[in-house]
Steps between C-alpha positions, in 0.01 A plus 500: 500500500841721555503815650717756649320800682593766745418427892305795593299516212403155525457501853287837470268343254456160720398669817233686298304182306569318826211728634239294313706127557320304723642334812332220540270341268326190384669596163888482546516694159340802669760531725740552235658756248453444138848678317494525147862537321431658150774484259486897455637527817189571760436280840164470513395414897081422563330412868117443453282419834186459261354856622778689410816454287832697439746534257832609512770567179901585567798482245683212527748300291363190326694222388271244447097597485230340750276457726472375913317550814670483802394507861463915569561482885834284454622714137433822706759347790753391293478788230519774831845339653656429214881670541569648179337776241489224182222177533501232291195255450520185269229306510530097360320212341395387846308817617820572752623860477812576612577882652828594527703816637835526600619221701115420604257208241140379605326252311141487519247296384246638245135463399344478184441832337180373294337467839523860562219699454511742237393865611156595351513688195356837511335663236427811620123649509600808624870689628638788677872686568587583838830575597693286700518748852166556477375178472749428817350758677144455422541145632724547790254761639189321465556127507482483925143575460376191291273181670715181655130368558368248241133657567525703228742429252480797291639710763820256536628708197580842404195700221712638204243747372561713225368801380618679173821687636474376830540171704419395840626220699241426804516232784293438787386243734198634643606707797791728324560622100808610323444696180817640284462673161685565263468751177595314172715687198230280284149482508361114487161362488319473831592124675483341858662197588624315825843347543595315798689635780731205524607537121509930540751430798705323294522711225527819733887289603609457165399896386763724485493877607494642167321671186511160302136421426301185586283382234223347665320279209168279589127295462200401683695255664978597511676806549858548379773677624787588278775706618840503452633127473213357633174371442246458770151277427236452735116421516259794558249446787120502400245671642369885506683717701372724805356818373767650701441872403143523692736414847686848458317782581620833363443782851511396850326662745876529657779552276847560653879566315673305725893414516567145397807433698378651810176308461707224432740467762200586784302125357829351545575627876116429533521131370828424742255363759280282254630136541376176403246461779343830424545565122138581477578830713407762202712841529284788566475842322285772721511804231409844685632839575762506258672152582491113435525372850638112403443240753509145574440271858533119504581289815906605458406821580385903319637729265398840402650693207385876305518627204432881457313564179203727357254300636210840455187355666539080510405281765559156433595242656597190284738172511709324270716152466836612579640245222261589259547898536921495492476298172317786365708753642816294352369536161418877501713681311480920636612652814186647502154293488127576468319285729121490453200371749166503502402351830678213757261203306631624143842466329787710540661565143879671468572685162773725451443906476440568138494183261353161434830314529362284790208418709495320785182383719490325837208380716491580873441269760231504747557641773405355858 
């Protein structure tokens, strides 16, 4: 293998397989980078952590076809302080590949490239457009709401559900729920499935912020990302998914517009006083006579905050997780918010004025 290829392109496409490299493993030839040199002058570069897999294509000049795999963490190193624009890769009969650029050479040792695991084929059941943005967005605003626990699996990934000319990404893990949909130009046939969270993060770093669409191909068991240069495989999780529309209620008993950034910046000045010895402190809304009175009192000390709103007859008193409620104010999108409430054992849910763009629920805490 001979190749000459362009730094930044190169370097670009390493940093994004090297998302699904693995560190350390049992299985040296996980930890590498599979590169492909095809005589019609692509660079083919592959990572696969067996639950996920990406591929990335650039331009590159090829000399001499082939095939290696070479450590990721050390070819990312070398490729990202290499002095000069031009890289140059020759790989020999002994598995060493040689990287040159300017003034600077590395040889490194290789591994066998019929050791690598091939990325599963996917035949796709089913498939969907979504443009690029979007699918950035919808990921980005949703993703901080999905399970770490390994009680319930299911919720460790993000519900894809899809409904003729509309699709809805939904996480949750049981004590908050991010909804975002998004109106289709097409209309598809009704499908739900569940990707994981770790391989949605990745994918949300590679998307760009454009109209370029994301075809989203998969089975009963892989989803597949195409986009672009790349190519993004990774398993589906099993399992049904939370009926998460019986958890949103449509009228509160309280319903107030209320001004994000204001509401906002009064958690923030509330949660300045919550440390590590009293992070179970919950920040405290007492709704009445036309104003959010937000408080909060741990063993640092008190802090009392308003908010003048149209509050017309409430009187509640309810509490929240201070982390919990400014990740959901993060990912609101209006100045301007609907907040809805029933009473202080039931969820609060945030929508915006007019639309179905987002929905966003939150459980309170109990109050002592």
């Amino acid at each position: 293998m001979k190749i000459l290829c362009y730094k930044n392109l190169l370097n670009e496409a390493i940093i994004s397989v090297s998302k699904a490299v693995i560190s350390h493993s049992n299985l040296p030839i996980l930890e590498g980078i599979y590169i492909n040199a095809n005589a019609d002058g692509t660079l083919t570069l592959v990572s696969n952590d067996m639950e996920m897999g990406i591929e990335a294509k650039i331009k590159a000049e090829v000399y001499t076809p082939g095939t290696c795999v070479l450590n990721g963490k050390i070819l990312g190193s070398i490729v990202k302080n290499l002095p000069l624009d031009d890289v140059y890769m020759e790989l020999n009969d002994k598995n060493i590949c040689t990287i040159k650029s300017g003034n600077s050479k590395f040889e490194i040792s290789g591994m066998n490239p019929v050791d690598f695991p091939e990325l599963p084929v996917v035949n796709p059941d089913y498939s969907i457009k979504i443009p690029q943005k979007t699918l950035k967005e919808m990921i980005s605003k949703t993703i901080f709401c999905a399970s770490m626990s390994e009680n319930r699996p299911v919720l460790k990934g993000s519900l894809i559900d899809v409904m003729g000319q509309t699709v809805k990404m939904v996480a949750t893990d049981g004590f908050r729920l991010a909804v975002r949909t998004y109106h289709l130009e097409e209309t598809y046939e009704n499908k739900k499935f569940v990707v994981p969270s770790k391989a949605l993060a990745e994918i949300n770093k590679i998307l760009k912020d454009n109209d370029e669409n994301v075809m989203i191909n998969c089975t009963s068991k892989n989803a597949v990302f195409i986009f672009e240069n790349y190519r993004v495989v990774t398993r589906l999780i099993e399992g049904e998914y939370i009926n998460y529309n019986s958890a949103i209620y449509e009228t509160g008993e309280i319903e107030i517009e209320c001004p994000l950034y204001e509401l906002f910046d009064s958690v923030y000045r509330a949660s300045l006083i919550i440390t590590e010895n009293s992070n179970d402190a919950p920040v405290k809304f007492n709704i009445r006579e036309d104003n959010i009175n937000i408080s909060c009192e741990t063993i640092v000390g008190k802090v009392d905050d308003n908010i003048s709103v149209l509050t017309k007859d409430a009187d509640l008193e309810i509490g929240f997780f201070n982390g919990f409620l400014l990740g959901i104010l993060r990912a609101c999108d209006d100045e301007v918010v609907k907040i809805k409430f029933k009473k202080n054992i039931n969820p609060m849910i945030i929508t915006p004025l007019e639309g179905d763009e987002y929905v966003y629920l939150l459980l309170p805490r109990r109050l002592k």
